[in-house]
N, C-alpha and C positions, 0 to 999 in steps of 0.2 A: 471429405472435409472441404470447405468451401470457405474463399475470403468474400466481404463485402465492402466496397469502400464508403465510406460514411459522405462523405466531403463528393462523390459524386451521384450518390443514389440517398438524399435526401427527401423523406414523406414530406407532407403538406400538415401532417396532424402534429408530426413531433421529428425534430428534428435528429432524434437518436432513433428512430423506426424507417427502416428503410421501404423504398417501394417494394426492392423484393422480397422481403420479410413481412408484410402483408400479404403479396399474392403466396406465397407459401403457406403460410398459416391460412387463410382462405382456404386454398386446395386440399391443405392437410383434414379440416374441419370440414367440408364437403364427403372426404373420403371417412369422415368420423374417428381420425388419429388424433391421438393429446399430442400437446405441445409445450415441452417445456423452452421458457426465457431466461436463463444464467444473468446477474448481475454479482457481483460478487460482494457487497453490504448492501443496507436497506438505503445508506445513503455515503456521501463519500468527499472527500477533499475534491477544492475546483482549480485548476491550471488550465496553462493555455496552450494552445496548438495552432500552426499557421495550415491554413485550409489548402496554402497554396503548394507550399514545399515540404507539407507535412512533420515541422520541424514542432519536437514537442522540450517544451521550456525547462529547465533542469539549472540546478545549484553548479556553479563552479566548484566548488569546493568539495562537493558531496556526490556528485552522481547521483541523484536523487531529482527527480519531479520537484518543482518550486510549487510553490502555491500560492493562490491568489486571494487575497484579504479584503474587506470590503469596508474595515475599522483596523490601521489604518490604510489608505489606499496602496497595498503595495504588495509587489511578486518578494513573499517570503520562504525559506526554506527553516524547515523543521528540525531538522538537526544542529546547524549551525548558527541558525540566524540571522546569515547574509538577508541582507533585503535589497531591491532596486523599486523604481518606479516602473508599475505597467506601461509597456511602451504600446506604441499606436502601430508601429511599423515592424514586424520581423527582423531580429536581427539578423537571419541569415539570408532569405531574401528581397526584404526589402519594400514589401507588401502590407499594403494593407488589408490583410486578410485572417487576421489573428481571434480566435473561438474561443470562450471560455468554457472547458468541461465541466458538467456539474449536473448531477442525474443521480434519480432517487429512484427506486420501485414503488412508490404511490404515482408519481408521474406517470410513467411508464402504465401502470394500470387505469387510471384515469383516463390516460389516451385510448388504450383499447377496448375500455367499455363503452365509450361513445361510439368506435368504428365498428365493434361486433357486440353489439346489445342484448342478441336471444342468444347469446353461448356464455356457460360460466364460468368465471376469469376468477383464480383464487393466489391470493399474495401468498405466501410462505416467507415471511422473518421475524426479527423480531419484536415487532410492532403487531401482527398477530397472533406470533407465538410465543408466549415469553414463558412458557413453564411443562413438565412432564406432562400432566393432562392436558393442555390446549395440544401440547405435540402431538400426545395420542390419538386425541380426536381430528385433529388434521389431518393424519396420515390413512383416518377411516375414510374423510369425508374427500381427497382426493380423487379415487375414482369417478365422483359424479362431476368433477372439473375436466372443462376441453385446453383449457389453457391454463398452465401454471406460472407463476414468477417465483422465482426459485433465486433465495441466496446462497453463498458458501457452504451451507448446510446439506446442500445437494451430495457436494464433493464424497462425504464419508457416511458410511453406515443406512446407506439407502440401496433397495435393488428392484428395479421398475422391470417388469417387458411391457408396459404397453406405450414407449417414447415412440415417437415416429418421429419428431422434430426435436433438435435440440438447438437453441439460438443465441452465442454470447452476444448479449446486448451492445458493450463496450468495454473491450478487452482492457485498453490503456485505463480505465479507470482505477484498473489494479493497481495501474504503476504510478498511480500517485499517492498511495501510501507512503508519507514521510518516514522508512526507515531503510539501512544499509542491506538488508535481506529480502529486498519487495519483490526485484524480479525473480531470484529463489523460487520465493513465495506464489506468486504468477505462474513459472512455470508446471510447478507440483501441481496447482488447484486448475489451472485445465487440462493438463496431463491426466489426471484423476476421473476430472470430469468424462474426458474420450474414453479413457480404459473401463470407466461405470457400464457402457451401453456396447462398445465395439468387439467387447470379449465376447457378448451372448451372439445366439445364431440367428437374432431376427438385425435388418441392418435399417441404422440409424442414420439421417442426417443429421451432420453435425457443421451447423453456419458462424463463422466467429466476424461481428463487425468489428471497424474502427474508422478513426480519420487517419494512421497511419500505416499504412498496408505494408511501407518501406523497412519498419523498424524491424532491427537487427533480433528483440526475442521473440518477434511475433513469427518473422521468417525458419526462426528455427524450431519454434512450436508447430508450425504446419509440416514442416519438413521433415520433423520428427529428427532435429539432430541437435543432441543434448550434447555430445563431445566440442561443437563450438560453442554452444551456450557455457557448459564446465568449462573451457580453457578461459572466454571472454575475462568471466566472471570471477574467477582465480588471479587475474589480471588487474584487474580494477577491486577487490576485496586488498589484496598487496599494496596498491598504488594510493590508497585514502585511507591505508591504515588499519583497515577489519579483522575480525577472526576471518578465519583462523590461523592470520599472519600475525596480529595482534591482540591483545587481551585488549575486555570492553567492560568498564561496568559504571553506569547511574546511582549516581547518591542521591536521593528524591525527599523532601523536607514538605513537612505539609502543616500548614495551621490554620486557623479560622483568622488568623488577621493576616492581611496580606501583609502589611507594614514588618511585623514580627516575623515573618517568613523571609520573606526579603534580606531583611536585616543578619538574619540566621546565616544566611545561604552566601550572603557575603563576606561576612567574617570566616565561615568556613571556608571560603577560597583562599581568602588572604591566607589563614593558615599553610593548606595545600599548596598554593605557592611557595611559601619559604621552606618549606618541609621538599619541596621539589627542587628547589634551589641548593640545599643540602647534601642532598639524596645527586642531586647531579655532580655538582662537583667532589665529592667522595669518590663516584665511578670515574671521573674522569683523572683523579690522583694516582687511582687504585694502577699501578704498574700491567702486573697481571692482567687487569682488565684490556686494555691496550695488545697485549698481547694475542687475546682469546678475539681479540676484534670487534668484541659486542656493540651493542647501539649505544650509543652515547650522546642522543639527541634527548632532550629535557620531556618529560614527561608530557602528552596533551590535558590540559586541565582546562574544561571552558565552561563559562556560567550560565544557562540559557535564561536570557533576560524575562523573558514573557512567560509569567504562567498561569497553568489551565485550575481551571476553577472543575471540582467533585464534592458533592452531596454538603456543601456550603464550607468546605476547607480550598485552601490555597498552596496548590505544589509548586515548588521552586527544585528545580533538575542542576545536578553537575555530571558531567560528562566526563569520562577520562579512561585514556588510551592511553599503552605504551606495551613495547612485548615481553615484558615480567613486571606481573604489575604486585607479584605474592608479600615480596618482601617492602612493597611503600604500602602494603597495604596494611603492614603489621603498624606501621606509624601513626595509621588515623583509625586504630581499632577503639583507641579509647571514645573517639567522638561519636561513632555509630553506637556504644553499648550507653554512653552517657544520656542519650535523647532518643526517645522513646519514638516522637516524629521523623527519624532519619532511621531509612532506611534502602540499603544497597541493594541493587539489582544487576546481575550477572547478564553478558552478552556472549551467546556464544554459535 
């Protein structure tokens, strides 16, 4: 396994294709070996990264990647909401050398159809596979491809020998998945992806780029040491509140009027709030309680302002943590069974 750093082996065709991931695939395709290209979606949230100190941009609040907004101009985070102004300079050092990530597999294949023209370059996601029989016939028509681009898809229920090449495009683009289990998530799906080819007895390269070579899960995916990754991770899951230190679960309201959603999603807080105000002070009378030492800090209940538009309805999200969440939950059963549009989603 092999790192490549992005930020100093940049191609001329695309800035996410490195020189040596050209001459590679060249060489590979000379010797008439396939090549698979790992992206992990067909496209994906964009954040920023300083080229210089490799410092990649993340929520205070969340430990999560922020993300970068183009309506309105600003570095937002998906879970909580915090927003700032994109700055010009690196806060950490001071640079002006800061990149926006932001990388699609059409890209990516657009680029290397212009650079290897007589070889056939075939996408794999969802954009040309969206059903059983296109999969089907995809998985026929592979063989006669020298180069693949391959999403997540890769990871599970696939079994190739004829890889010679295997190339994560941009690993961190994982980690800007807006949610509390990304790097999790990250490490399982190229874990998976190495253990696909490294068990059989023909051997595989396996090239992972980024612009951060420094970063703490990338260090421990090469290293193959998941006991730092597990303890990190354990660490920071405790310290912002997650499973499985904490109960998690989303009340999601959806309507075709945004106004009417909105409106919904507010008054339902207000409720949760005095219903959490209740519920706290109760525990905190409660004698016994005090005794057994339990948490006694107020329930988390936050409203996320923004929301995302699907198949012409409008979702408004609440968020709420705290570490028994069973018995407040008995308090707002009647409003999830009374509306048809709200409905909970378990975090775990």
């Amino acid at each position: 396994m092999y790192i490549v750093n992005l930020s100093q082996d940049k191609s001329k065709i695309n800035s996410f294709l490195s020189n040596t991931l050209l001459k590679e695939i060249k060489n590979s395709l000379l010797e008439k070996k396939k090549i698979i290209l790992y992206l992990n979606k067909r496209w994906e949230y964009s954040s920023l990264i300083c080229n210089n100190c490799n410092y990649l941009y993340k929520c205070n609040n969340c430990d999560v990647s922020i993300i970068v907004h183009k309506y309105p101009q600003k570095l937002i985070c998906h879970i909580c909401w915090e927003n700032k102004d994109i700055p010009i300079k690196c806060e950490k050092c001071w640079k002006e050398k800061l990149q926006k990530i932001w990388i699609w597999t059409q890209q990516i294949e657009d680029s290397l159809k212009k650079e290897f023209p007589n070889y056939n370059i075939f996408r794999f996601d969802t954009d040309t596979v969206k059903n059983k029989t296109e999969k089907s016939n995809a998985l026929k028509n592979l063989e006669n491809s020298d180069i693949i681009i391959w999403t997540k898809m890769i990871t599970t229920g696939f079994d190739f020998r004829w890889i010679w090449l295997i190339w994560v495009i941009l690993l961190e683009q994982e980690l800007l998945v807006p949610k509390y289990n990304t790097e999790e998530k990250v490490y399982s799906n190229i874990k998976q992806l190495i253990w696909r080819w490294s068990r059989k007895w023909e051997t595989s390269k396996i090239i992972i780029q980024t612009f951060i070579p420094e970063n703490e899960i990338i260090k421990n995916i090469t290293s193959n040491n998941y006991k730092n990754f597990f303890i990190k991770t354990l660490e920071e899951r405790k310290l912002f509140k997650y499973p499985p230190y904490y109960e998690m679960f989303t009340l999601e309201f959806r309507n075709k009027s945004k106004e009417k959603a909105k409106l919904f999603m507010i008054n339902l807080k207000n409720k949760l709030d005095i219903e959490n105000e209740i519920f706290y002070t109760k525990k905190k009378c409660t004698t016994n309680n005090f005794k057994q030492n339990i948490n006694l800090e107020k329930i988390d209940i936050l409203l996320v302002p923004n929301p995302t538009k699907k198949f012409n309805q409008y979702y408004y999200k609440i968020i709420i943590k705290w570490d028994k969440l069973r018995e407040f939950l008995q308090k707002i059963k009647p409003e999830i069974f009374r509306n048809s549009g709200l409905v909970i989603i378990f975090e775990s």
